[in-house]
C-alpha positions, 0 to 999 in steps of 0.5 A, spaced: 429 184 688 431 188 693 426 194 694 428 201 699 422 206 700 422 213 702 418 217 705 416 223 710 421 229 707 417 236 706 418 243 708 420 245 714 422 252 717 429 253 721 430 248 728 423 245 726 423 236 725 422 232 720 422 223 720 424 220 715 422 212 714 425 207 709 421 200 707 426 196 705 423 189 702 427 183 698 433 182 702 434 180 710 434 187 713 436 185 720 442 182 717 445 188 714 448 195 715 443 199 713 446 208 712 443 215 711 446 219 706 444 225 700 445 229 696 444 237 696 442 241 689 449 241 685 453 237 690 455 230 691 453 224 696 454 225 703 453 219 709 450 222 713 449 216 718 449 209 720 446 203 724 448 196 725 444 190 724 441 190 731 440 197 731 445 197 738 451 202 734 450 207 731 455 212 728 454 220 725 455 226 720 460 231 724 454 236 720 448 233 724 452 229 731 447 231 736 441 233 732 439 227 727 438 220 730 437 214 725 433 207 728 431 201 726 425 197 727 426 190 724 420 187 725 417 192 721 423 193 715 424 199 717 430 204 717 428 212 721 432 218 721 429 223 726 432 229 725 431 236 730 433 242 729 434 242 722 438 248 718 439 250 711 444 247 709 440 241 711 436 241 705 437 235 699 435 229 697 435 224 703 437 217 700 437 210 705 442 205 702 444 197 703 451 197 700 450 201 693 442 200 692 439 207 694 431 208 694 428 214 689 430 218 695 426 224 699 426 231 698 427 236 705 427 244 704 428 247 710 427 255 708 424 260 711 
């Protein structure tokens, strides 16, 4: 049964940071596309980003280019979002997915 895991959302001011991590379980994480998307209050899903197998591509939001970065580390089934600089309309609910299975999700407020 394939298990996703997330974890590190909080509230965090303005310009602070934030590092999301997914553990991932019942299926071979190294073999798969793995993404960062969510969801904000009253809205839809949105990707927010993604990374290949090995972790060597990468691929971006225009909403967070240059200011989230997602990693992998596939010894450990792990997936990562850093994300700096944080700003309002960044809050929601942050889900890691592996094709259409998305875990519980984690919650980020950003507010003053």
């Amino acid at each position: 049964e394939v298990q996703l895991v997330e974890s590190g959302g909080g509230l965090v001011q303005p310009g602070g940071s934030l590092v999301l991590s997914c553990a991932a379980s019942g299926f071979t994480f190294s073999s798969y596309v793995m993404n960062w998307v969510r969801q904000a209050p009253g809205k839809g899903l949105e990707w927010v980003s993604t990374i290949n197998p090995g972790g060597s591509t990468t691929d971006y939001a225009d909403s967070v280019e240059g200011r989230f970065t997602i990693s992998r580390d596939n010894a450990k089934n792990t997936l990562y979002l850093q994300m700096n600089s944080l700003k309002p309309e960044d809050r929601g609910v942050y889900y890691c997915q592996h094709r259409v299975i998305r875990g519980q999700g984690t919650q980020v407020t950003v507010t003053t």
